[in-house]
N, C-alpha and C positions, 0 to 999 in steps of 0.2 A: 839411892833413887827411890822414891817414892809414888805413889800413884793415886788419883782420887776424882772420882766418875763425878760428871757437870751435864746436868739437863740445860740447852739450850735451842733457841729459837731463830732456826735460817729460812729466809724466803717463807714463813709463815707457816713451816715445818717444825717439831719438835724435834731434836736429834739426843741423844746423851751419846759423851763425847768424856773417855779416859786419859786424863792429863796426866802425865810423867812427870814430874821435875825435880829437883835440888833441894832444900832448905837448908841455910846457912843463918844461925841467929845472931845476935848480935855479940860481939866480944866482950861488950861491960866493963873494957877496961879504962875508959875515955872517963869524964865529964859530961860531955857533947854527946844530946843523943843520938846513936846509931840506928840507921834501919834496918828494917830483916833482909836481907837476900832471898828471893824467890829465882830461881832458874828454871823455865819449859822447857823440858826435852825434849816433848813429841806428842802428840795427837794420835789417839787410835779408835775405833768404835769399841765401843764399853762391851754390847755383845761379841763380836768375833774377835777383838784385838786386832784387826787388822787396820795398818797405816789410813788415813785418813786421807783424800787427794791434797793437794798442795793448793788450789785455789781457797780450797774450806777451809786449811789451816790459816791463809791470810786472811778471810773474812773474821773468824773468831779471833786473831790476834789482833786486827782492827777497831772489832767492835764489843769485844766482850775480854780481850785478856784483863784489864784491870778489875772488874768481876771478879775471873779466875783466882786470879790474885788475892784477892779480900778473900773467897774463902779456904785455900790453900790455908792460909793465914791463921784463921778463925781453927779452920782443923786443929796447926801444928800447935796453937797456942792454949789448947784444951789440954794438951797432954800434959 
């Protein structure tokens, strides 16, 4: 598991928010391009590490998980 802090914007608040998840690249064994697997684990606040409520978890996976995603991405694929 991996982790990686996202400044984002709720109700015209700025929050930064430490996202947990997965990364699983692709197997390369096909032809057929594959995608990357990204899996979110969990939301926590960046300063205290503490769980995030669970309505703000659905407002970010609503409106901002595909974001997240891009740079999860971006991160895993610099390495």
């Amino acid at each position: 598991m991996s982790n990686v802090d996202v400044d984002l914007e709720y109700r015209g608040c700025e929050i930064k928010v430490n996202v947990s998840y997965s990364y699983h690249p692709p197997s390369g064994f096909s032809d057929e391009p594959q995608e990357h697997l990204v899996e979110i684990e969990g939301y926590s606040k960046a300063k205290t590490g503490k769980t995030i409520s669970k309505r703000l978890q659905n407002e970010i996976e609503k409106h901002d998980e595909e974001r997240i995603i891009e740079i999860i991405l971006s991160n895993e694929l610099d390495f």
